[in-house]
N, C-alpha and C positions, 0 to 999 in steps of 0.2 A: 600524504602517505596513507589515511586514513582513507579516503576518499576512493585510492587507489584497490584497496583493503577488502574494502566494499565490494567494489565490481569487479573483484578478482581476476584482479592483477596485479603487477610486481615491478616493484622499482630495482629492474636489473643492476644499475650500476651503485645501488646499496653499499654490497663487499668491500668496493673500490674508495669509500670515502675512506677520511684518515680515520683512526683509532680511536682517536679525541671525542669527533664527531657522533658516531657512531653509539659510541657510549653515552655522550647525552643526549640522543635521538630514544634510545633505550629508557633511561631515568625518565625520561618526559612522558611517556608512554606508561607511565604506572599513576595512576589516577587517584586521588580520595575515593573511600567506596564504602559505604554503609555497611557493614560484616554481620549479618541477622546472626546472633548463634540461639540456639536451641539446646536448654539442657536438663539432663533426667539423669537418675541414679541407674548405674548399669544395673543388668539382669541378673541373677546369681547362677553361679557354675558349681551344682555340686556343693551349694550352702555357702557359699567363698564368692566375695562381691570382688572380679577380678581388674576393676578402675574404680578409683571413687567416682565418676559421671562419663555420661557419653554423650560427648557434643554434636550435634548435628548442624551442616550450613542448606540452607535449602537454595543456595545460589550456585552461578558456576565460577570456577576457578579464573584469577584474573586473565587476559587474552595475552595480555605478553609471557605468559609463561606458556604459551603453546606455541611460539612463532618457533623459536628454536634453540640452539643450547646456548649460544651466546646471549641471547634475550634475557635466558632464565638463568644465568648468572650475574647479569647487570641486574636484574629486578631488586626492588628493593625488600623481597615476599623473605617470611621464613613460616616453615610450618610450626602449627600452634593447635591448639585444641585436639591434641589426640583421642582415639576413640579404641578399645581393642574392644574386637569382635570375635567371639568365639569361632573355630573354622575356618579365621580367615587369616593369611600366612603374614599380613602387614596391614599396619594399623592403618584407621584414617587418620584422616588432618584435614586442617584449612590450613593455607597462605595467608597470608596476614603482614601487612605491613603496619606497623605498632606505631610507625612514625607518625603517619598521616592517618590511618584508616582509623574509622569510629564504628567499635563493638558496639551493636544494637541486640543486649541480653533480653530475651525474652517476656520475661518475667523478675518478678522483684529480687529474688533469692540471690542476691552479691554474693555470698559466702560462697555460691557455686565456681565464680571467677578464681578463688583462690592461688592455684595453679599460676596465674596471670595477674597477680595485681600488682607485682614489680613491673611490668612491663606495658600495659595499657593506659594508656596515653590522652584515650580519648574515649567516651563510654556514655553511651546511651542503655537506660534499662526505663522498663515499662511496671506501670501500676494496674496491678491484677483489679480488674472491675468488681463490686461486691465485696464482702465481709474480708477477704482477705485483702483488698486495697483500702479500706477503711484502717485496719490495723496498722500497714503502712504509714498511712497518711498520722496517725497519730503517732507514732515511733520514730519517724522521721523528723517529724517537727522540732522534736524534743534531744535528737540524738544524731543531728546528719552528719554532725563529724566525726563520730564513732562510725557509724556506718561506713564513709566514704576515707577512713584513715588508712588504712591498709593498702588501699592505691596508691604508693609512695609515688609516682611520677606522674599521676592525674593533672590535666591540662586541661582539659575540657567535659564538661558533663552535662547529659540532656538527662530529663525526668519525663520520659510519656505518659499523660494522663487522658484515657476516654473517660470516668464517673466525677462530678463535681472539680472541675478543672479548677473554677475560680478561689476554690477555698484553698486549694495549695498556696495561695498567695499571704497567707498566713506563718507559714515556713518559711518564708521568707528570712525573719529575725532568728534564727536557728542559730545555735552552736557553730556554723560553718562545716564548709564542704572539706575537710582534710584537705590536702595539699593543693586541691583546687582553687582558683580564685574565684570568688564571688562575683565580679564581673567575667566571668565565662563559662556562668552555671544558665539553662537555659530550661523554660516551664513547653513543652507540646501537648497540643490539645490534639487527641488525636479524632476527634468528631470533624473538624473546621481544618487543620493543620495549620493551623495559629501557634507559634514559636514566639516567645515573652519572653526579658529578661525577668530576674527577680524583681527591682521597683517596677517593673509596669506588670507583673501578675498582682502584687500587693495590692497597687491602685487599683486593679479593676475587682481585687476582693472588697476593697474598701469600699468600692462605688457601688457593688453589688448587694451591701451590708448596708451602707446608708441610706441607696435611693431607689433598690430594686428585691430588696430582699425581704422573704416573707416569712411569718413567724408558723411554726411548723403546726403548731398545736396552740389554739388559741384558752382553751383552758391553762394551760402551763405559761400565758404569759409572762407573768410578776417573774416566775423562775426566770424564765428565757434572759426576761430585760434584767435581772439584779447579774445575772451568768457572765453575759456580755462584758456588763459595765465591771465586772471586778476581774474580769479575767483580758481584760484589750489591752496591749501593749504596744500595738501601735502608732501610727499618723494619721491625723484628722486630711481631710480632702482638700484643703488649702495649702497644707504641709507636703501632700501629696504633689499637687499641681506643680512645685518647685523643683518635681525631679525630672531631668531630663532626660 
C-alpha cells in the first residue's frame, strides 16, 4: 500500500474490504515518530501573557491524517501542545500520539512540559551545551527524581547530551528517574549518536577516569586527587566488567 502511495496510485478495492480490516490497516499505518517540540514564553498582548508557552513542531503532521476522514478517525493522534496566536481565529497544535510517540523537548526546562506530564509516556529532552548544561548536569545528578516525578505515566526516557557525555555516567547512582524504570532511561551522545544504557555510560565514565582521563590543572593536583577519592561512590572497573 505504501509502495503504491508512492507512485501515486490507489488501491481501488480499499472501500470493499471488511470493516475489521480496514481499521487495522489504519492503526498500522501510525508509526513511532520522534515529536521535536520547541518551547518559549508567549509574547505579551497588551502587558497580559495570553498562554503560559508556545509550542512550535518544526515537522509535518503525521501522513495518515491526511488520507481521509476515516483515516483520521481511526488514528491514534490527538492534539496536544496548543499554541494561541494573536490574530489568528484557531489555535495551533500538534498530533501526538502519547501511546507510542517520543517528545524530543528541546531544551532542558521540563517544567515547560507541565501542561503534559500526565500524559507523556515517553520523553526525550536535550542538555543545553555550556554553563547552562553544566548546571544541569549537577542538579540532575543529585535530584532526577524530583526532576522526572511529575511525569506520572513516564515509560521511557532519553537524556541528549553534545558537552562531556561521559561524565553523565556519574548520574547514574541518582535518586531515580520518577515513575520511570531505570532499565529504560537511556544516555545520547549527540556528537557520535552513541545511545548507552546507565551501566554502560557509568563504565565508560569509569574508564575515562581511570585510564584516559586527565587532570585539568596540574598545580591543583593534591586537591583534584584528595576531591575524587572522598567524593567516588561508585565501581571499580572489575566490578564494572560484571555488568552486562
Amino acid at each position: 500500500m505504501c509502495s503504491l502511495a508512492r507512485n501515486g496510485r490507489h488501491f481501488h478495492p480499499f472501500p470493499r474490504l471488511p470493516t475489521e480490516l480496514r481499521l487495522r490497516i489504519w492503526a498500522l499505518a501510525a508509526t513511532p515518530r520522534l515529536v521535536h517540540i520547541s518551547v518559549r514564553q508567549t509574547e505579551l498582548d497588551r502587558w497580559k501573557r495570553i498562554a503560559l508557552n508556545d509550542f512550535s513542531l518544526p515537522m509535518p503532521s503525521p501522513a495518515v491524517m491526511h488520507v481521509c476522514r476515516k483515516s483520521r478517525l481511526c488514528a491514534p493522534y490527538q492534539k496536544a501542545f496548543f499554541t494561541i496566536v494573536p490574530g489568528e481565529p484557531e489555535h495551533r497544535y500538534v498530533w501526538v500520539d502519547f501511546e507510542r510517540d517520543m517528545v524530543w523537548l528541546a531544551n532542558s526546562q521540563l517544567e515547560r512540559l507541565e501542561p503534559y506530564e500526565t500524559k507523556i509516556r515517553r520523553l526525550r529532552f536535550t542538555v543545553e551545551p555550556g554553563a547552562r548544561g553544566d548546571l544541569m548536569f549537577e542538579a540532575f545528578g543529585g535530584c532526577s527524581h524530583e526532576f522526572m516525578a511529575p511525569f506520572t505515566v513516564l515509560r521511557e526516557l532519553h537524556v541528549a547530551i553534545s558537552d562531556c557525555f561521559c561524565a553523565w555516567g556519574s548520574t547514574w547512582a541518582g535518586s531515580g528517574y520518577g515513575k520511570c524504570p531505570r532499565e529504560n532511561v537511556r544516555f545520547l551522545d549527540l556528537t557520535t549518536g552513541l545511545l548507552l544504557t546507565g551501566p554502560q555510560l557509568e563504565m565508560a565514565c569509569e574508564w575515562e577516569w581511570q585510564k584516559g582521563g586527565r587532570v585539568i590543572d596540574m598545580d591543583d593536583f593534591d586537591y583534584e586527587l584528595w576531591f575524587m577519592l572522598a567524593n567516588y561512590t561508585g565501581s571499580n572497573l572489575p566490578e564494572l566488567a560484571k555488568i552486562e
